[in-house]
C-alpha positions as CSV (number, residue, x, y, z in Angstrom):
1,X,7.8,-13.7,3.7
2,X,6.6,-14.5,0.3
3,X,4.8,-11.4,-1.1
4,X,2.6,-10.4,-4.3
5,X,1.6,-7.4,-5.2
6,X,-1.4,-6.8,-8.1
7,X,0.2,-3.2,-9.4
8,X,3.6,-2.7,-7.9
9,X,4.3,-0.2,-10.4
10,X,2.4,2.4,-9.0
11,X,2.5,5.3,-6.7
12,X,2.3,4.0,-3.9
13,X,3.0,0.3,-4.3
14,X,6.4,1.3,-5.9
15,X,7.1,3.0,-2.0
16,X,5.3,-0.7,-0.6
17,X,7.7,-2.8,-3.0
18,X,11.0,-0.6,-1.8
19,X,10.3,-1.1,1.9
20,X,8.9,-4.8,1.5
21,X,12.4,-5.4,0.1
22,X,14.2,-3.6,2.2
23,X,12.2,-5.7,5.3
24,X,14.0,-8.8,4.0
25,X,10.4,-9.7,2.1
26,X,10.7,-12.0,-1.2
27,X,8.9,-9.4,-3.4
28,X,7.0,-10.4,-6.8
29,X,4.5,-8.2,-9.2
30,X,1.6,-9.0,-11.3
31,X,0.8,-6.4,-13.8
32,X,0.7,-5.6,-17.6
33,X,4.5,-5.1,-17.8
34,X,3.7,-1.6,-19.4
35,X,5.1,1.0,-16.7
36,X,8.3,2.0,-16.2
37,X,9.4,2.1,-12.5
38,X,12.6,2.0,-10.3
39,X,11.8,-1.6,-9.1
40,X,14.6,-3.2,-6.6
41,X,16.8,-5.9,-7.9
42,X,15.1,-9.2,-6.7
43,X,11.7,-8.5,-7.9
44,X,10.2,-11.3,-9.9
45,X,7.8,-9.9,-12.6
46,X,4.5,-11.8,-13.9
47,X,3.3,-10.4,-17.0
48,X,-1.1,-10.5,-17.1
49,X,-4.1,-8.4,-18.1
50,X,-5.6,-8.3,-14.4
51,X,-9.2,-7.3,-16.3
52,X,-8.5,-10.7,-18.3
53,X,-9.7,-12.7,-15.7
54,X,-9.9,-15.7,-17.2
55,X,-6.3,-15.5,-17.7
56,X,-5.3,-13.7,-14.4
57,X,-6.5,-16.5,-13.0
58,X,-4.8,-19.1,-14.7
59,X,-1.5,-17.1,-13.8
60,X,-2.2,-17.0,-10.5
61,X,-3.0,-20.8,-9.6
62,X,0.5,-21.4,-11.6
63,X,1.9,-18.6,-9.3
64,X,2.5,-20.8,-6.5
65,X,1.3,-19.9,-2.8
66,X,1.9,-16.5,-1.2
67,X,2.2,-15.5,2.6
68,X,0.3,-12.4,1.5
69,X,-1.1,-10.7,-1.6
70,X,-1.7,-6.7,-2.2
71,X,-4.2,-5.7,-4.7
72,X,-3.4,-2.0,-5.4
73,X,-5.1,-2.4,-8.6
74,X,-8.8,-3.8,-8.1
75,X,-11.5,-1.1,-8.8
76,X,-14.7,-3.0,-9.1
77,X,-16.6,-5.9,-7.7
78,X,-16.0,-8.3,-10.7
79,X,-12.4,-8.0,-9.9
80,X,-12.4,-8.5,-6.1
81,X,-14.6,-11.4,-7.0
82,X,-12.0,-12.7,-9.6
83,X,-9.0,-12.5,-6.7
84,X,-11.6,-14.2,-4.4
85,X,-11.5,-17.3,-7.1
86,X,-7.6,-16.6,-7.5
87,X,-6.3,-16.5,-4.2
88,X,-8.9,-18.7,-2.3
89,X,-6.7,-21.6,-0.7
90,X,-3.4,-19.4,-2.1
91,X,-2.5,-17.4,0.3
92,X,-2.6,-16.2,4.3
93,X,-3.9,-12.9,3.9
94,X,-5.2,-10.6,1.3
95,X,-4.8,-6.6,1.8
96,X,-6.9,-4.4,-0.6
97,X,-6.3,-1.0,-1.5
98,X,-9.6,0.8,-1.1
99,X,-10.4,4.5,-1.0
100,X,-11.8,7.0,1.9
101,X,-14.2,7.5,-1.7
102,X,-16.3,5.0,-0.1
103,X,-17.2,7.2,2.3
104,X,-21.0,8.9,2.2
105,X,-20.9,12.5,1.5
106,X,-21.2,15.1,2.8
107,X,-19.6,13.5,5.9
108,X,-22.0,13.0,9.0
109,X,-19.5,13.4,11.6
110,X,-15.6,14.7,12.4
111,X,-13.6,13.4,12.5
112,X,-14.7,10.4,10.1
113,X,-13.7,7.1,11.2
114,X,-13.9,3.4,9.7
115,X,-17.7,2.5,10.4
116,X,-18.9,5.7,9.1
117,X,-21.6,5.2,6.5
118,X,-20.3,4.1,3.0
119,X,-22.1,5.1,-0.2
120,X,-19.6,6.5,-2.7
121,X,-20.4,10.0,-4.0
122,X,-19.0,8.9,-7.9
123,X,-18.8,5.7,-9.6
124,X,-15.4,4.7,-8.3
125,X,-15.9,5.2,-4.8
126,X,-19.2,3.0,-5.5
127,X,-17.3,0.2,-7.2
128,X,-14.6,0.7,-4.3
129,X,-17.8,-0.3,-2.0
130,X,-18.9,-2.7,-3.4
131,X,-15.8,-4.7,-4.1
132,X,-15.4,-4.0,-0.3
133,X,-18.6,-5.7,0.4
134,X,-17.2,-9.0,-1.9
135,X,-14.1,-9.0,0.1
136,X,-16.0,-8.9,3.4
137,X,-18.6,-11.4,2.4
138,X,-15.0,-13.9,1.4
139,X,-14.0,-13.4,4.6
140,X,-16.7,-13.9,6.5
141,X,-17.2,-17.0,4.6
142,X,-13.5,-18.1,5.8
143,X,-12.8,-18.6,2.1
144,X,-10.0,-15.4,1.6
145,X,-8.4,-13.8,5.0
146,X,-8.6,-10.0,4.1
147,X,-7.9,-6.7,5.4
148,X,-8.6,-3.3,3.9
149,X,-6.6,-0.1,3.9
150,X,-8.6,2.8,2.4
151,X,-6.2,5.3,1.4
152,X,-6.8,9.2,1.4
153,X,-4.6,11.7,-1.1
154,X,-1.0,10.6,-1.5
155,X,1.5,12.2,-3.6
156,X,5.1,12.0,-3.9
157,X,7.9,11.6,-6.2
158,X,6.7,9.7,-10.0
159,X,3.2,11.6,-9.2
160,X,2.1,15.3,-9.0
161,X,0.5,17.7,-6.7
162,X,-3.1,17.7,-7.1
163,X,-4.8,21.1,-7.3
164,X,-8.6,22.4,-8.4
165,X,-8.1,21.9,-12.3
166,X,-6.4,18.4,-11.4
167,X,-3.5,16.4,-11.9
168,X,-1.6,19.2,-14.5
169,X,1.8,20.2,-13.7
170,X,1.0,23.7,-15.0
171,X,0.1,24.7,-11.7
172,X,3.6,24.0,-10.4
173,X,4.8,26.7,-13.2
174,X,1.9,29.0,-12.5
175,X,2.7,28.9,-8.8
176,X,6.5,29.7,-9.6
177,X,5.6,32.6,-11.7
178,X,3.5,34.1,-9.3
179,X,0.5,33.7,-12.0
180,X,-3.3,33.5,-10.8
181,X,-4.3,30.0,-9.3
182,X,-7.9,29.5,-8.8
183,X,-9.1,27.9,-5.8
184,X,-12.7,26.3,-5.5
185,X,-15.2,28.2,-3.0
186,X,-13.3,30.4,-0.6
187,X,-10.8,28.4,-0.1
188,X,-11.7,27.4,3.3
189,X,-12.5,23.6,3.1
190,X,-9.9,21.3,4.8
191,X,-7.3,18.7,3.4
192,X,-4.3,17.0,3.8
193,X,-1.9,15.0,2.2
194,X,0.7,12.0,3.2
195,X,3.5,11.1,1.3
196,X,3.7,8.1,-0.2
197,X,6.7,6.6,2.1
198,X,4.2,7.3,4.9
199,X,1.0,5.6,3.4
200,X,3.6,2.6,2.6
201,X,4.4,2.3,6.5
202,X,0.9,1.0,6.4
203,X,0.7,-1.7,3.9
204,X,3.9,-2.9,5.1
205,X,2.8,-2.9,8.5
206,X,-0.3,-4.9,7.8
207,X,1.5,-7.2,5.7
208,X,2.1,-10.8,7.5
209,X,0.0,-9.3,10.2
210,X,-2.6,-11.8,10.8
211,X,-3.9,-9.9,14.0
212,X,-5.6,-7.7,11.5
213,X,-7.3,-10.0,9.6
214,X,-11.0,-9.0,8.9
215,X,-10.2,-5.5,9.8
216,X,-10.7,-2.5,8.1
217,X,-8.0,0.7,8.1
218,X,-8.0,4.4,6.9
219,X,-5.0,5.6,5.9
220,X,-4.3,9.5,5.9
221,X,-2.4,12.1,7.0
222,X,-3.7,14.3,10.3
223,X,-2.0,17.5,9.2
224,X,-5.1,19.1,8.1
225,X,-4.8,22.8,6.0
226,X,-7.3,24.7,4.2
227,X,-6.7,24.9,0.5
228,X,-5.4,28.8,0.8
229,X,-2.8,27.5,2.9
230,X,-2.3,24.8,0.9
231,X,-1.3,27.0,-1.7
232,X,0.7,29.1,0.1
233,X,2.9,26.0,1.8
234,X,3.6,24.9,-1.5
235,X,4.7,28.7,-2.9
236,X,6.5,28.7,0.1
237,X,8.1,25.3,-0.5
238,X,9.1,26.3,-3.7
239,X,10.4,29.7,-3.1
240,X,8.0,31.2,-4.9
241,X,6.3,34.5,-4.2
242,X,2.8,34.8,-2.6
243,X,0.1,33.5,-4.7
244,X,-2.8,35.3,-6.5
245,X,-5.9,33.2,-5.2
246,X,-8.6,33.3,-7.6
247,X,-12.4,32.3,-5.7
248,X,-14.8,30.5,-8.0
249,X,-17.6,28.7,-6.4
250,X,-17.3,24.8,-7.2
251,X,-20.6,24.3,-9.1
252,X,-19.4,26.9,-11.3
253,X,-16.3,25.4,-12.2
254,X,-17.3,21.7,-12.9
255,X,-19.6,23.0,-15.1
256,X,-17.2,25.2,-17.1
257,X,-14.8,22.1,-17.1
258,X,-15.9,19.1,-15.6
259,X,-13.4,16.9,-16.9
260,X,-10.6,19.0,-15.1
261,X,-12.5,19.9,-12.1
262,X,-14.9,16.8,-11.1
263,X,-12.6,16.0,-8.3
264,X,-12.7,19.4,-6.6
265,X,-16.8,19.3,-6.6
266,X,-16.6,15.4,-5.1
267,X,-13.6,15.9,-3.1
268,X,-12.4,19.1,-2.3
269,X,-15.3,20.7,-1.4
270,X,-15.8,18.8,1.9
271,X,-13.4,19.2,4.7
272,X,-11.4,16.0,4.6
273,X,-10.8,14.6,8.3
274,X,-9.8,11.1,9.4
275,X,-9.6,9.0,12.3
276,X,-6.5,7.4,11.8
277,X,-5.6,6.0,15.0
278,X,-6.5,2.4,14.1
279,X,-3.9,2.5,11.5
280,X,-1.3,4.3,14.1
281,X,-1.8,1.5,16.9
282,X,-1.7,-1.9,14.9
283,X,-0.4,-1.0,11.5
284,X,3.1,1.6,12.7
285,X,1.1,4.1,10.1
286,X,3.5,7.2,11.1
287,X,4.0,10.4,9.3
288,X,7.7,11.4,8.8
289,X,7.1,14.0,5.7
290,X,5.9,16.9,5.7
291,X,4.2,19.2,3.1
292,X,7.1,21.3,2.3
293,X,9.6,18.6,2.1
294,X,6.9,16.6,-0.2
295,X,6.5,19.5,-2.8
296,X,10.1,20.0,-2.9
297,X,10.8,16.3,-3.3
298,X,8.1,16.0,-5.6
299,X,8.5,18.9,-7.3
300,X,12.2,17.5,-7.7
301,X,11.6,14.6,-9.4
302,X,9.2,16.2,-12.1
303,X,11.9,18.9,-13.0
304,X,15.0,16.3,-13.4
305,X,12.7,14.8,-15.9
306,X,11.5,17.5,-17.7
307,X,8.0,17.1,-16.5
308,X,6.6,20.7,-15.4
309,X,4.4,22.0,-18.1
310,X,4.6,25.4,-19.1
311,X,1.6,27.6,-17.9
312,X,1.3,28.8,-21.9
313,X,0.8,25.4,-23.0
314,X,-2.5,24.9,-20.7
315,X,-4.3,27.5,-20.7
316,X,-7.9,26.6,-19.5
317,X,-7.1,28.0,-16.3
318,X,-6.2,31.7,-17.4
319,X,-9.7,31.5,-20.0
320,X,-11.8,30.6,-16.6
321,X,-10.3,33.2,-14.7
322,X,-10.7,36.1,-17.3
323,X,-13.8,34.9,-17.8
324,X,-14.9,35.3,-14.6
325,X,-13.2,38.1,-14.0
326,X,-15.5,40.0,-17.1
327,X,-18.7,38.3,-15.7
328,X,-18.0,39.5,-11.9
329,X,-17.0,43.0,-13.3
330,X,-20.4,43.5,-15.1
331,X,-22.3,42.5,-12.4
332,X,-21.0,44.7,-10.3
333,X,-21.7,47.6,-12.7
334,X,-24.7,45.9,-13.0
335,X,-25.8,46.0,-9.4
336,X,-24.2,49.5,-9.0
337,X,-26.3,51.3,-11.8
338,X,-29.7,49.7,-9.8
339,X,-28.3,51.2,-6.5
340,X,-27.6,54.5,-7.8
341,X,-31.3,54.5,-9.5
């Protein structure tokens, strides 16, 4: 099966691309030719600006015809409607990478499945929408055959692991030390995470499968843990000793650094539970990996490269928490002295 994939250099789509290959699939990537990845021998490269679109168009009709196409890069309806011109007449099936973002939150039900409400809580998960919605509206039309995989969080090795103040490595060395880690609220809102080999199961499996075909799937891993224990699993994965959980309520901390911690106030702050049993019975979605074998393999990759930052060198993190640890000590003497009045 001929097979492109819009990214490829990715997180995830560099997992897709390995096991495409290794299906016996003829495997070729469009992107900016800027990232360096372990690509497999075989894989033809197309060089284009995907925002150009005048341009990704034009290298798309000269592409020849594809028995399916993955867009892991399309993030707003302009795009989707730009692959809809592309690929029209092009190819047998079209599989976009959404985002569980799409859903409306706070969630109205557990656990949340595919026809929940979709609203988007920040601009991406709105754009994610409504290039949905284009995408739909294409295939409806019988003008693109599409299917949608909306992702939850994936890590693995050539990414991080995502904590309250982000995507910064720091927290790996904070965790090893045994230094302070905050934690948004108490601590006490679910998540999980799937390795990226696992979220590539599902791509692969919807790839060339045309029973699928105007159906939508969420993709995300069932092993649910609150954010304490998510902490702890990954001390414990690392060896590390018992970590110092900091509690800072979540409208706190995007104000006092919003750039770092926007994704814990529209993510992490809801419990984070999927129906993935769509994605289990037609796509082969499995999970193989766990937590503690992710971190360490993960956590692996980052230190044969050199990529763990030192806690010293980002030090927001210890700022907020002496910070709040001088506010929460006055008010304490403050609401002691009026007791004792």
């Amino acid at each position: 099966m001929k097979v492109l994939i819009i990214g490829g250099t990715g997180l995830i789509s560099t997992a897709i691309t390995r096991q495409l290959v290794a299906r016996g699939d003829e495997v070729t990537h469009m992107n900016r030719g800027r990232r360096a990845a372990e690509v497999p021998a075989g894989v033809r490269q197309i060089t284009v600006d995907r925002t150009d679109h005048a341009a990704f168009e034009m290298h798309a009709a000269t592409a020849g015809t594809f028995d399916c196409v993955i867009d892991m890069v399309c993030f707003t309806p302009e795009e989707a409607a730009s692959d809809v011109r592309a690929f029209a007449g092009h190819c047998g099936q079209l599989i976009f990478c959404s985002t569980v973002d799409v859903y409306t939150k706070p969630y109205l039900h557990y656990p949340v499945r595919e026809n929940h409400p979709r609203s988007g809580i920040n601009d991406y998960g709105r754009n994610k929408t409504l290039a949905e919605e284009v995408f739909l509206a294409a295939h409806a039309a019988s003008t693109l055959p599409v299917t949608i995989l909306r992702p939850a969080y994936t890590y693995g090795e050539s990414g991080v692991i995502i904590h309250t103040f982000g995507w910064s490595t720091s927290y790996l060395d904070r965790i090893r030390r045994g230094l302070p880690i905050i934690v948004h609220g108490d601590g006490t809102s679910l998540w999980a995470a799937c390795h990226v080999d696992d979220a590539a199961t599902a791509f692969v499996g919807a790839a060339g499968n045309f029973a699928v075909l105007g159906r939508t799937y969420t993709v995300a891993s069932t092993g649910w843990m609150t954010w304490n224990d998510y902490h702890r699993r990954v001390a414990q994965a690392l060896g590390a000793p018992e970590p110092q959980l900091v509690h800072i309520p979540s409208e706190l901390l995007v104000r006092l650094a919003p750039e770092r911690t926007w994704t814990a106030f529209d993510n992490f702050t809801f419990s984070n539970i999927f129906d993935v049993s769509a994605a289990q019975a037609d796509l082969g979605f499995a999970e193989s990996v766990s937590w503690e074998e992710g971190v360490r393999r993960t956590v692996a990759w980052l230190d044969a490269r050199g990529r763990v930052q030192r806690a010293e060198d980002d030090p927001l993190e210890e700022h907020v928490i002496a910070a709040w640890e001088r506010a929460t000590a006055t008010l304490a003497a403050e609401l002691g002295a009026e007791a004792g009045s």
